[in-house]
C-alpha positions in Angstrom: 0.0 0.0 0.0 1.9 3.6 -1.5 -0.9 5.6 0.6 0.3 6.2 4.1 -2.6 5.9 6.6 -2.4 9.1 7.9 -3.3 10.4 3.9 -6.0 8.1 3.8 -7.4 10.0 7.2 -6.8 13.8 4.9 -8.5 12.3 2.2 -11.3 10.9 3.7 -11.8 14.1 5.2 -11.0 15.8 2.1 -13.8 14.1 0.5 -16.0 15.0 2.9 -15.4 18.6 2.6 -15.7 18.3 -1.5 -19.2 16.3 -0.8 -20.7 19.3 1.6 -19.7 21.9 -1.1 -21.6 19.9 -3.9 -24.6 20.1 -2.1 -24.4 23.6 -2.5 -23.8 23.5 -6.3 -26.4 24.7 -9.0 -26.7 25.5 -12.4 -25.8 29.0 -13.8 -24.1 29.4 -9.7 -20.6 29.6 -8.9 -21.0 29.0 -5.4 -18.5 26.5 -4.0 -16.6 26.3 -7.3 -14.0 27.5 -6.4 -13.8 25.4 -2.6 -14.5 22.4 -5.0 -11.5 23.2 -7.3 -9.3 23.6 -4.5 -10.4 20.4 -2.9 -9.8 18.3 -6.0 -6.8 19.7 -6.3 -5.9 18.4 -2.5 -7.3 15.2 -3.4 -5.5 14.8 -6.7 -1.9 15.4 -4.4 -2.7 13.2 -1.6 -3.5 10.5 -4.5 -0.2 11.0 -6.7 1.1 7.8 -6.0 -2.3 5.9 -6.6 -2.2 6.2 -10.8 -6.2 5.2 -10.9 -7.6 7.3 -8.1 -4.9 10.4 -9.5 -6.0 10.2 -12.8 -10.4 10.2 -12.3 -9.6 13.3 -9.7 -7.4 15.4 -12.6 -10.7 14.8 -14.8 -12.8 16.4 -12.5 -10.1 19.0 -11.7 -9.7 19.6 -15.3 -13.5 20.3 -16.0 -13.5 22.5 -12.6 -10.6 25.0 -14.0 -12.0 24.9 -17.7 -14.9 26.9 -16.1 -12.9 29.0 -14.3 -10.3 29.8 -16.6 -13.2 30.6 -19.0 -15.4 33.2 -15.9 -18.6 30.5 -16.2 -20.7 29.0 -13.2 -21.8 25.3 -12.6 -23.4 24.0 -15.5 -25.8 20.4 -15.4 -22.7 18.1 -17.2 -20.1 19.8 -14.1 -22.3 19.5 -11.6 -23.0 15.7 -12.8 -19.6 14.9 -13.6 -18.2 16.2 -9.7 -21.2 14.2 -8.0 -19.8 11.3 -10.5 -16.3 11.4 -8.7 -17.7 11.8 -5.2 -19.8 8.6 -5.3 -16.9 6.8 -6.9 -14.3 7.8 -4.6 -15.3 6.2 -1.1 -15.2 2.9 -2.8 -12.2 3.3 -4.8 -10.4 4.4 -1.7 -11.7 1.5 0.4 -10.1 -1.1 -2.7 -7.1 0.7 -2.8 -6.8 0.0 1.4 -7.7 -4.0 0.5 -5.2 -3.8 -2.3 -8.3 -5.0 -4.4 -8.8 -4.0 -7.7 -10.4 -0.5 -8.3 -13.1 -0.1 -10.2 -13.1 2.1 -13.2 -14.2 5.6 -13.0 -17.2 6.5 -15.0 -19.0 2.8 -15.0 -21.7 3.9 -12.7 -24.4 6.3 -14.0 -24.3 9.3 -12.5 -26.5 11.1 -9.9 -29.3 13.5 -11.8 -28.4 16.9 -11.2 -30.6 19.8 -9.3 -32.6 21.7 -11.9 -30.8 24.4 -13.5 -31.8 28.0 -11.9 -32.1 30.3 -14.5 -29.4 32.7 -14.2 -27.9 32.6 -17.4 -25.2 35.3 -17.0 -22.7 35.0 -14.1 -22.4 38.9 -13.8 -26.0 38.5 -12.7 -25.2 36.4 -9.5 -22.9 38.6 -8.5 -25.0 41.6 -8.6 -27.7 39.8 -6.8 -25.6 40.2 -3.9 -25.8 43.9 -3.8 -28.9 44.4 -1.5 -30.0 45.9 1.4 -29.1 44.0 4.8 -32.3 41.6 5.6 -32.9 42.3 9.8 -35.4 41.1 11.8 -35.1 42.6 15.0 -38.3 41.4 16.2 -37.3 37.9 15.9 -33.2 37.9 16.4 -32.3 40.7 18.6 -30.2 39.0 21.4 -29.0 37.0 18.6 -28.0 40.4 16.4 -26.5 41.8 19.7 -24.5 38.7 20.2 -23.4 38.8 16.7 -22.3 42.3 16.6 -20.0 41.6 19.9 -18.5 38.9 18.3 -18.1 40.1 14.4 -16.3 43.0 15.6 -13.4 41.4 18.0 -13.2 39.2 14.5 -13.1 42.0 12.5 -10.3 43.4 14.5 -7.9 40.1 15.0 -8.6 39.8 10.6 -6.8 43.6 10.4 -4.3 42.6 13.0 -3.3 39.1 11.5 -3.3 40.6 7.7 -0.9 43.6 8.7 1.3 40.7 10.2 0.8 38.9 6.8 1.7 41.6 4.7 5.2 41.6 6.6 5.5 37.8 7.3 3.6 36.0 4.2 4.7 32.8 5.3 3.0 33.1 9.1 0.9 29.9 9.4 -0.6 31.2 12.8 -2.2 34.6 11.4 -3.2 32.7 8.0 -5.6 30.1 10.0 -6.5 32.9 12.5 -7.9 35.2 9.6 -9.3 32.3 8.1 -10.9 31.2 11.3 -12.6 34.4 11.8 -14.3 34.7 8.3 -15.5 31.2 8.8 -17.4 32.5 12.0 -19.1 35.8 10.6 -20.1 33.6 7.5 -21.6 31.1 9.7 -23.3 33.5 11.9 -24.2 35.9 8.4 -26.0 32.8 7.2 -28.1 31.8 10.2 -29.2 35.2 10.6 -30.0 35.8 6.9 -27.4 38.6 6.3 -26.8 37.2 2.5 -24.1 39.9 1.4 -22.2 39.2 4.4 -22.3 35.3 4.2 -21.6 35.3 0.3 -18.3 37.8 0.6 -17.2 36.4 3.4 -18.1 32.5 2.0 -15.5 33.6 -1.2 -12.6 35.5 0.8 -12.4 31.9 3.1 -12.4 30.2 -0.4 -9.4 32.2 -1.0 -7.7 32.3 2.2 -8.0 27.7 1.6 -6.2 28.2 -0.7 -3.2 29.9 1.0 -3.9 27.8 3.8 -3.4 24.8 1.4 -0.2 26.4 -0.7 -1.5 26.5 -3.8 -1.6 30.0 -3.6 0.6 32.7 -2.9 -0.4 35.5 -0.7 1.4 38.9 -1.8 0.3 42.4 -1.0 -2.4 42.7 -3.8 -4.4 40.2 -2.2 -4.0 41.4 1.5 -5.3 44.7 0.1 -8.3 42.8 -1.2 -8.6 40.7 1.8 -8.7 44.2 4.1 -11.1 45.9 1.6 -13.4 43.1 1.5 -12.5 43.3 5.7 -14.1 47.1 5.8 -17.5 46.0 3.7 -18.1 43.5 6.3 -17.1 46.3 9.3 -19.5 48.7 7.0 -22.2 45.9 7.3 -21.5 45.1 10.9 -21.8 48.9 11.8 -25.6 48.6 10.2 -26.5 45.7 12.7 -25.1 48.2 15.1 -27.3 50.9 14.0 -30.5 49.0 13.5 -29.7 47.6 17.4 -29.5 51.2 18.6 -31.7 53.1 17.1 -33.8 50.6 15.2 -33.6 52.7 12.0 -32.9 49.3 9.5 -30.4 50.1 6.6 -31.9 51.9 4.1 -28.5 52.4 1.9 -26.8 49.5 -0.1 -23.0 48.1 1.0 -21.8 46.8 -2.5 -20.0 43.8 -2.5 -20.7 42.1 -5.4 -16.9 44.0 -6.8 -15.3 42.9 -4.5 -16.5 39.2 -4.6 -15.3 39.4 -8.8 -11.8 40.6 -7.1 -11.1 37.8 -5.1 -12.4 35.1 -7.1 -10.4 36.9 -10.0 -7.4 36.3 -7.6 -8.5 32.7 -6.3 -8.0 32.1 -10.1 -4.8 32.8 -10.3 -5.6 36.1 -12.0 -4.3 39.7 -11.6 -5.2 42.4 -9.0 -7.5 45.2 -10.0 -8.8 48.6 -8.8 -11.7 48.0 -7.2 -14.1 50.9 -6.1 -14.3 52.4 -2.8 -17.0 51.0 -0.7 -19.7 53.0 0.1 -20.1 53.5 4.1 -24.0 54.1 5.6 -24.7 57.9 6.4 -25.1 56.7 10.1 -21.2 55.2 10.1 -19.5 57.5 7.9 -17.0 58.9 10.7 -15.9 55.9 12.0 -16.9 52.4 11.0 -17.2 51.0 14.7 -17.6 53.6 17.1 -20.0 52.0 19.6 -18.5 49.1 21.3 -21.9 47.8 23.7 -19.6 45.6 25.6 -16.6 45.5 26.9 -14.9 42.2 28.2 -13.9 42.2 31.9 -11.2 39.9 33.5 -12.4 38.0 36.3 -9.9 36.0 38.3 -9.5 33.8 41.4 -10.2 35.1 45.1 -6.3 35.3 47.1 -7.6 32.4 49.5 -8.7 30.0 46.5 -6.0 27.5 44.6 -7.1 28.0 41.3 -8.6 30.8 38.7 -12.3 30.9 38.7 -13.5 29.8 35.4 -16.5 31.3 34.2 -17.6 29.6 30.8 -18.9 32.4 28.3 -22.5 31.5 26.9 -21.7 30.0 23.5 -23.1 32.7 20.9 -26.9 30.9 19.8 -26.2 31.7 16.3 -23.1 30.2 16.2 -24.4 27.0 17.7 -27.1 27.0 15.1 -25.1 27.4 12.0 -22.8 25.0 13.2 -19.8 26.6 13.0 -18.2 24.6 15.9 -14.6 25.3 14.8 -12.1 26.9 17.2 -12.3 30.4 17.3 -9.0 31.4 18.9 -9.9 31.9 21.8 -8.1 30.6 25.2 -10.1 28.7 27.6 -7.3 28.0 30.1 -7.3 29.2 33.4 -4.1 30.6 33.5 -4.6 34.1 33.2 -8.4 34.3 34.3 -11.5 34.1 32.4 -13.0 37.4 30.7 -16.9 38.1 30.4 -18.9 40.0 28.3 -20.6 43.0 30.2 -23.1 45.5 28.5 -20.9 49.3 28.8 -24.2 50.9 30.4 -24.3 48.5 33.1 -20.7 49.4 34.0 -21.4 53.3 33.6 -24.7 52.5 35.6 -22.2 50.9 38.2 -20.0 54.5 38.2 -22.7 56.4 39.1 -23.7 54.6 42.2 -19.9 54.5 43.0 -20.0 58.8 42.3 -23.3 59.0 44.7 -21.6 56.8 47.3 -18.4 58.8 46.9 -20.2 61.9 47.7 -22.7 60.6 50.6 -18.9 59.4 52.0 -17.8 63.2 52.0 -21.0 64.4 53.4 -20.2 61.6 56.5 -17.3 62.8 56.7 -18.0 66.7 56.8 -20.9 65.8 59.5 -17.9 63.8 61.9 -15.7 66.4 61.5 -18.3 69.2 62.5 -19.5 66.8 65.3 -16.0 66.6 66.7 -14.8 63.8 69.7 -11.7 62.0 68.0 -11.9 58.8 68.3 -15.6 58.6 68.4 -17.0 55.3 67.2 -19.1 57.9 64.9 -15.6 58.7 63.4 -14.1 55.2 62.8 -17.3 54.0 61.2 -16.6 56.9 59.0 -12.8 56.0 58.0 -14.1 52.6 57.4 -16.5 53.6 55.1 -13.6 55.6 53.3 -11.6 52.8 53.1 -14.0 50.5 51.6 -15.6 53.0 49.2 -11.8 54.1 48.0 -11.3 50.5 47.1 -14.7 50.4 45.2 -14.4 53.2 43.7 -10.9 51.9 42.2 -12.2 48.2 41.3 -15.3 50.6 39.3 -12.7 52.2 37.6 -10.7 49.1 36.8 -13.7 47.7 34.9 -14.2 50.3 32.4 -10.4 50.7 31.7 -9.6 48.7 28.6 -6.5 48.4 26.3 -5.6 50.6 23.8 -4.4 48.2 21.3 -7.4 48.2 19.0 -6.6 52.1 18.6 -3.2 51.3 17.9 -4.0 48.8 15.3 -6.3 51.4 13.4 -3.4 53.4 13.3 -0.9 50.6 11.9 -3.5 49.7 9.0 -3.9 53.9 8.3 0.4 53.7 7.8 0.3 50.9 5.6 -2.3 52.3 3.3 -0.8 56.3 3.4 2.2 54.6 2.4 1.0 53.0 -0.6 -1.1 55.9 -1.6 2.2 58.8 -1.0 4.6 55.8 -2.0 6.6 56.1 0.7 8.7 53.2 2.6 7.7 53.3 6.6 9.0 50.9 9.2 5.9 51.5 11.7 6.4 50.4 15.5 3.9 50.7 18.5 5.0 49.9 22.4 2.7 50.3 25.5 -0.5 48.6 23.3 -2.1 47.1 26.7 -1.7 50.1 28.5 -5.6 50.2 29.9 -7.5 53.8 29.8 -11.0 54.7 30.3 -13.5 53.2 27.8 -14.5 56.9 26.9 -10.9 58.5 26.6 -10.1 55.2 24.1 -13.4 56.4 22.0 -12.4 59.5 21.5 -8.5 59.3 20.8 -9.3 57.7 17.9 -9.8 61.2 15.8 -7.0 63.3 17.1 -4.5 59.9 16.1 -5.2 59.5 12.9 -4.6 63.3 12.3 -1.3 62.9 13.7 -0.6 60.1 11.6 -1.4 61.8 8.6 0.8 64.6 9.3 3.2 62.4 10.5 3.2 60.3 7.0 2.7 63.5 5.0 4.4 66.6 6.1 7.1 64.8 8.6 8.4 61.9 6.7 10.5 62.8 3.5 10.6 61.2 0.2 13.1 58.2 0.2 15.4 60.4 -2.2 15.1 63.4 -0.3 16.3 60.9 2.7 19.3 59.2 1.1 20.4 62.4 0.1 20.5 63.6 4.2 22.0 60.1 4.9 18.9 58.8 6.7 17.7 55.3 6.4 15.3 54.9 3.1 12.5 54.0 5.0 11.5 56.1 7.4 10.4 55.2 11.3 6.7 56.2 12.9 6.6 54.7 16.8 3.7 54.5 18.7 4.2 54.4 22.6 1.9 54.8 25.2 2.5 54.7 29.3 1.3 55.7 32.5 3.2 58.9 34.3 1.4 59.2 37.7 -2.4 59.4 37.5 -2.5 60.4 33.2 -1.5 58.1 30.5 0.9 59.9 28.0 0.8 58.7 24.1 3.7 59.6 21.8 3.9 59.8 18.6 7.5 60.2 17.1 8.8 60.3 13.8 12.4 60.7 12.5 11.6 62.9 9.6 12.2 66.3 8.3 11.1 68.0 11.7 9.4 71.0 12.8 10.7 74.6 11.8 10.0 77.4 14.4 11.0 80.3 11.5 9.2 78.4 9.7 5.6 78.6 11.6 6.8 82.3 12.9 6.4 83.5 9.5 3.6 81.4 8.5 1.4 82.7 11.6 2.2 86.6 11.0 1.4 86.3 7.3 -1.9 84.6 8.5 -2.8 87.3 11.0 -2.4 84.7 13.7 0.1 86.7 16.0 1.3 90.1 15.1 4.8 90.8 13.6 7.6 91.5 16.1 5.7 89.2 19.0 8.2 87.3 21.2 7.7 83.7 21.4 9.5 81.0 23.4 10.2 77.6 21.4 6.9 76.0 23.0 4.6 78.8 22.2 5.7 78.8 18.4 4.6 75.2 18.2 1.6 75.5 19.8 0.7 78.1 17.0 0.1 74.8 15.0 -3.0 74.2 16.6 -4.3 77.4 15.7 -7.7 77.4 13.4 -6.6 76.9 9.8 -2.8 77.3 10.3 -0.9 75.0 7.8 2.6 75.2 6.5 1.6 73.0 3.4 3.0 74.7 0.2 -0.2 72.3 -1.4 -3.2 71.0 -0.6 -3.8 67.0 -0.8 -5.6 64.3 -0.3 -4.3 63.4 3.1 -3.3 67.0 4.4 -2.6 70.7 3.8 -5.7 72.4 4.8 -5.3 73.3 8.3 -7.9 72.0 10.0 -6.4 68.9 11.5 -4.4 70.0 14.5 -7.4 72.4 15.3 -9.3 69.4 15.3 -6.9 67.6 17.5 -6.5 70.1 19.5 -10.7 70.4 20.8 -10.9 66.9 21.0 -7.8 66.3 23.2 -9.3 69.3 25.1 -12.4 67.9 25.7 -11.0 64.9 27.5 -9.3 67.7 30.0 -6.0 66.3 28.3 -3.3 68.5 26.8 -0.4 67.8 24.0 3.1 68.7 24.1 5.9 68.8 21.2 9.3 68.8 20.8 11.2 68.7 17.4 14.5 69.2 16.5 14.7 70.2 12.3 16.2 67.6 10.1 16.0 64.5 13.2 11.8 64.7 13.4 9.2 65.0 15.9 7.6 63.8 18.9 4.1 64.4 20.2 2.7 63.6 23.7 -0.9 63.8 24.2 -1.2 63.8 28.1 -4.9 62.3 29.6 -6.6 61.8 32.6 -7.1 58.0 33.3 -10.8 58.4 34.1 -13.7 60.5 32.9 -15.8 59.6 35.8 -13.5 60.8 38.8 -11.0 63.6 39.2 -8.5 64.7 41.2 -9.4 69.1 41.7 -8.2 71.9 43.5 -11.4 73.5 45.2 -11.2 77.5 45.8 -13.8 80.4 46.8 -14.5 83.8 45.5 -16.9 85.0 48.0 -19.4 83.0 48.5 -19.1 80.6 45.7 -16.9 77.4 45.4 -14.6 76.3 41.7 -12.9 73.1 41.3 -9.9 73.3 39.2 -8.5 70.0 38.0 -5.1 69.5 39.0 -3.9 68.5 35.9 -3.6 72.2 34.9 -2.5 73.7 38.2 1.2 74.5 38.8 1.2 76.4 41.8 -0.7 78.1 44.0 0.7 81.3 46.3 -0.2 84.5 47.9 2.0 87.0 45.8 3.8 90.2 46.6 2.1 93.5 46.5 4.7 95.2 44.3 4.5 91.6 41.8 1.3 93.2 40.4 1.3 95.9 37.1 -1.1 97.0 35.0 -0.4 97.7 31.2 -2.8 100.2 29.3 -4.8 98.4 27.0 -3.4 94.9 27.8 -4.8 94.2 31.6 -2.6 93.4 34.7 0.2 91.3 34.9 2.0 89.4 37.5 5.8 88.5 37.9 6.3 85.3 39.1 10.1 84.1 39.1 10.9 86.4 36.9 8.4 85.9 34.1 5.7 87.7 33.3 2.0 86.5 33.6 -1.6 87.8 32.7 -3.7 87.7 35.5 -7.2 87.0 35.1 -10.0 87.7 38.1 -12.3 84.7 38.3 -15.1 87.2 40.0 -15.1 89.1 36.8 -15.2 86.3 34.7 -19.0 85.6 36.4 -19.7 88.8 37.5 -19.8 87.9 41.2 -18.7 89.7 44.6 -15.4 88.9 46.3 -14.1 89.2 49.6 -10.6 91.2 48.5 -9.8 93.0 44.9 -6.0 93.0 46.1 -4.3 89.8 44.8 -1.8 90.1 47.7 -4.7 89.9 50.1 -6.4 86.8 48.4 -4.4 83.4 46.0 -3.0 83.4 42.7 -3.2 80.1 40.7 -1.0 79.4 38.2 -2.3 77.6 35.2 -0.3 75.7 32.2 -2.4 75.0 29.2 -1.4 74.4 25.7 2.1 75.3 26.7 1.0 78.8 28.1 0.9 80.0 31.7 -1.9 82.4 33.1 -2.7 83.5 36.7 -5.8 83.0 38.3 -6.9 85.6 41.5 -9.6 83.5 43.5 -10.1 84.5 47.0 -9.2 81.4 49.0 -8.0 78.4 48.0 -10.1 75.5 50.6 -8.9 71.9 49.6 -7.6 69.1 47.7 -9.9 66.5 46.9 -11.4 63.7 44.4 -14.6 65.2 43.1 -17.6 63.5 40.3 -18.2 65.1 37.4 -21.5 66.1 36.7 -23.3 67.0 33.9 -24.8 70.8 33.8 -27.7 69.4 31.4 -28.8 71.1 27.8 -29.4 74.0 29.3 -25.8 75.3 30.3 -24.5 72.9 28.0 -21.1 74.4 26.5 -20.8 77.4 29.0 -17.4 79.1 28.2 -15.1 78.3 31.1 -17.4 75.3 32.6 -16.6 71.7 32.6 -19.3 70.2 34.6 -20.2 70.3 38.2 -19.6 68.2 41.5 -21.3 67.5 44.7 -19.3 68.9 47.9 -19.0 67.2 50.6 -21.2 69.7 52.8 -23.9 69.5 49.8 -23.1 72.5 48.1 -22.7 72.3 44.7 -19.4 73.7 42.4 -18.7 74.3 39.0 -15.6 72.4 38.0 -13.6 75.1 35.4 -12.2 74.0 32.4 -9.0 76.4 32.7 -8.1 76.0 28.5 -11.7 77.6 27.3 -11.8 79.8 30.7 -8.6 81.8 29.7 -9.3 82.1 26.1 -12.8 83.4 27.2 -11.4 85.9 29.3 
């Protein structure tokens, strides 16, 4: 016997396989044609030692790429002659075990065909596909919300694993992992009747087989189809999304039927084309997945217990019904603790009890302290109570902080695809990707990076001539990094290109109007000019920059997360920008103050230093307002009871405090009357109705009950 038994076991299951994807053939239908042909092929390899079994699959095989050579679907005499082999082959593998004689192929009458469907033109089919997305929400919502969950962690782990392709071709482990993942969404697409999804994603896993199998060769031409076909399916997924949500079902057409001709064109052994860009819904056309409605929290053992607690996820009902029962990728060991799915507005729900305790704890504690009689058992209840809610409050916390690795990974696949498009050569790094931050802050990052980037790729790194010719490295070098430094997380973005000029954006801001000609700026101030509203040091405007509303952009967004950037560059060696953030959007950390009657909370974040100043520190310039000298630098001085037109006890700084404030790289002094305490403080909302109040962040809850506006010092100065 030639046939080792361990081929006989890939064949049988090889046959198998082939006999599942007949069922699905039809006349005037391509669907598993291609999964056939790359089966037989299988077959005909694991047989090339048997000459009768070898020679009845290379018919079939023959017939198979005849058809695809020539763009045409199943036809009755394919269709007849591939059900022909499949009856044949069981028995002809079961003589060729007995060393008995094999029968010939062909002496059995073959099984009658399905009827013929008429679809006489294969472009047809294809277009078929391009419909609206069938949902029944009535029926399948838990199902849906299940799906979503899961199609998106897919979705990501396909981007991930096809970047790693495109630098590693030959990486077994990402190959099956993508291939894995497109099984799943096209078993869970078919149960719940989302036909474009199942049919693009049934023809990029025909493709990826045949990687998986060698007899093709993946190159970057068909990762970028891969990915493009990936971002239809995220464009689909963000419907499901939307019709979850909002129940508004889609009402505007994700083509795919394009990119289904592409791949099959390339499962065929045919070239690459330009494909069109796919068109997003109106609802998702800023960002493909922005809503993520749960968020996977790590649960592990108790300290006194010998072993993780294992908590078994609930196996998604639409993948049990479709039967896709292959591994996923996911780890079920205990080793590291078991993760569970958790809707996000539970865990916000969950953050504002823990605020409300956190304040009834400071009202406790303002009623001891007024009560008096240390060591009262009044008292250590009360720094009990402090204890354990401080610990709460953390563990609350803990739960919504997640990784920001899929951010990171948006940003490696925008490199990749600037750097085909400007045709420029990028080695592209990241570091810090499981530093964990605040579900919101991760949301909202997402905007202000992928403007950086595209400056980055655009206006920071040269041409590779231009690079040579400096003796840098042809390729240039983006990192990523993100950390923790105390209670922010800092991300940096660093480049080793041309750099920033500082004559440069001197001369581009006076000739804008932005600063007046002759005005003396320090290094940081200069650069902060570049976040300025339409300030852009493009000689041109393109497609991926030069209009000068990108740093702006980054600029209010980082803002609105109470976070701040910094820059340093050095021309000709590049750039680095650190976006510095609060780790939570729930809880911070403020400096509480009084003018008269009336209590501020200024986060911490912003404050330098606080001091009661000299009289003779204070000056007055006509036309400009009053400055203050602190260590030798001049500073304006702003009067927070003139900012809201309240009484104060003092109008003599050197009677009252002076805050100093850093923001955007500039200082400014702040006259408030007293400055009370440092404490952690809930942010409020003010509602609609003072809803983007110049100056105002939210509010908080004081521990005595009164109530204080928490000041947003970037918007209050520029107000003022």
């Amino acid at each position: 016997m030639s046939i080792s038994p361990e081929s006989f076991q890939s064949i049988d299951d090889a046959v198998n396989r082939l006999a599942a994807e007949s069922i699905l053939a039809q006349a005037g239908r391509d669907d598993g044609l291609i999964p056939s042909y790359s089966l037989l092929r299988e077959i005909r390899d694991l047989c090339s030692a048997e000459p009768e079994l070898n020679s009845a699959v290379t018919l079939v095989h023959g017939v198979l790429e005849k058809n695809l050579d020539a763009a045409l679907p199943f036809d009755d005499a394919t269709i007849g002659r591939l059900r022909e082999l499949i009856d044949w082959l069981p028995a002809a593998i079961l003589a060729v075990k007995s060393s008995k004689t094999v029968a010939p192929f062909g002496t059995q009458a073959p099984e009658a065909p399905a009827p013929a469907v008429p679809m006489p033109e294969p472009v047809a089919a294809s277009a078929s596909v391009d419909v609206l997305l069938t949902i029944t929400l009535d029926d399948n919502r838990e199902l849906l919300s299940e799906f979503y969950a899961e199609a998106v962690d897919h979705l990501q782990q396909i981007e991930v694993a096809l970047l790693a392709l495109d630098q590693q071709p030959d990486n077994p482990e990402a190959l099956n992992s993508i291939f894995r993942s497109f099984h799943t969404i096209k078993g869970n697409a078919g149960f719940l009747q989302l036909m474009p999804m199942h049919k693009l994603a049934h023809e990029v896993e025909s493709l990826l087989d045949l990687a998986r199998s060698q007899k093709l060769l993946l190159n970057s031409a068909i990762i970028t189809e891969i990915l493009r076909s990936r971002d239809a399916l995220q464009a689909q997924v963000q419907q499901v999304s939307v019709a979850l949500e909002t129940g508004h079902l889609p009402d505007e057409i994700i083509p795919v039927s394009h990119l289904i001709t592409a791949v099959k064109r390339l499962a065929a052994g045919g070239p690459a084309v330009s494909v069109p860009a796919v068109v997003l819904p109106k609802a998702s056309s800023q960002n493909l997945a922005p809503i993520t409605p749960f968020i996977a929290v790590e649960v592990t053992a108790p300290a006194d217990e010998s072993g993780p607690v294992v908590l078994q996820a609930p196996t998604t009902p639409a993948a049990t019904k479709a039967a896709a029962n292959q591994d996923t990728g996911a780890s079920k060991s205990g080793g590291g603790g078991a993760t569970v799915r958790v809707n996000t507005e539970k865990l916000d729900s969950l953050m504002d009890v823990v605020g409300e305790l956190v304040i009834v704890q400071s009202q406790l504690i303002e009623t001891a302290r007024e009560i008096g009689n240390t060591g009262t058992m009044l008292q250590r209840n009360v720094t009990q109570l402090s204890r354990i809610t401080k610990e709460l409050q953390h563990t609350a916390m803990a739960l919504r902080m997640i990784p920001i690795k899929p951010t990171f990974q948006k940003m490696e696949r925008l490199v990749r695809d600037l750097a085909r498009d400007l045709g420029k050569k990028v080695n592209f790094t990241t570091s810090g990707e499981d530093t964990e931050l605040d579900r919101t802050v991760v949301e909202q990052i997402g905007d202000p990076l992928v403007h950086m980037v595209r400056n980055a790729m655009d206006h920071g790194l040269e041409p590779a001539a231009e690079r040579l010719a400096h003796g840098k490295a042809e390729a240039g070098s983006v990192h990523l990094h993100a950390y923790h430094q105390g209670s922010n997380i800092v991300i940096e973005l660093r480049d080793d290109g041309r750099g920033i000029d500082p004559a440069r954006i001197y001369k581009k801001a006076v000739e804008n109007g932005i600063i007046a000609a002759g005005s003396v700026l320090t290094r940081d101030e200069i650069f902060a000019l570049i976040f300025a509203p339409g300030f852009s040091t493009a000689e041109k405007v393109t497609s991926v920059s030069g209009r000068g509303v990108g740093m702006d952009v980054v600029k209010r967004n980082i803002q609105k997360l109470r976070g701040h950037v910094e820059i340093a560059s050095e021309v000709g060696h590049g750039s680095t920008f650190m976006i510095k953030l609060p780790l939570t959007m729930a809880i911070i950390d403020g400096l509480v103050v009084r003018v008269g009657a009336d209590r501020f909370i200024l986060p911490t974040t912003s404050v330098q230093v606080a001091l009661r100043p000299a009289r003779g520190s204070i000056t007055t310039v006509q036309g400009r307002g009053e400055l203050i000298e602190i260590r030798g630098k001049l500073l304006p001085l702003h009067r927070l009871h003139r900012r809201f037109g309240i009484p104060c006890d003092t109008e003599n700084p050197w009677e009252g405090i002076v805050v100093i404030l850093e923001n955007s790289g500039r200082q400014s002094a702040l006259f408030v009357d007293e400055m009370i305490s440092k404490q952690e403080v809930v942010i409020k909302s003010l509602g609609a109705f003072m809803q983007g109040l110049p100056g105002v962040a939210g509010a908080a809850i004081l521990g005595d009950g009164n109530i204080a506006l928490i000041l947003d010092p970037g918007s209050l100065l520029h107000a003022a």
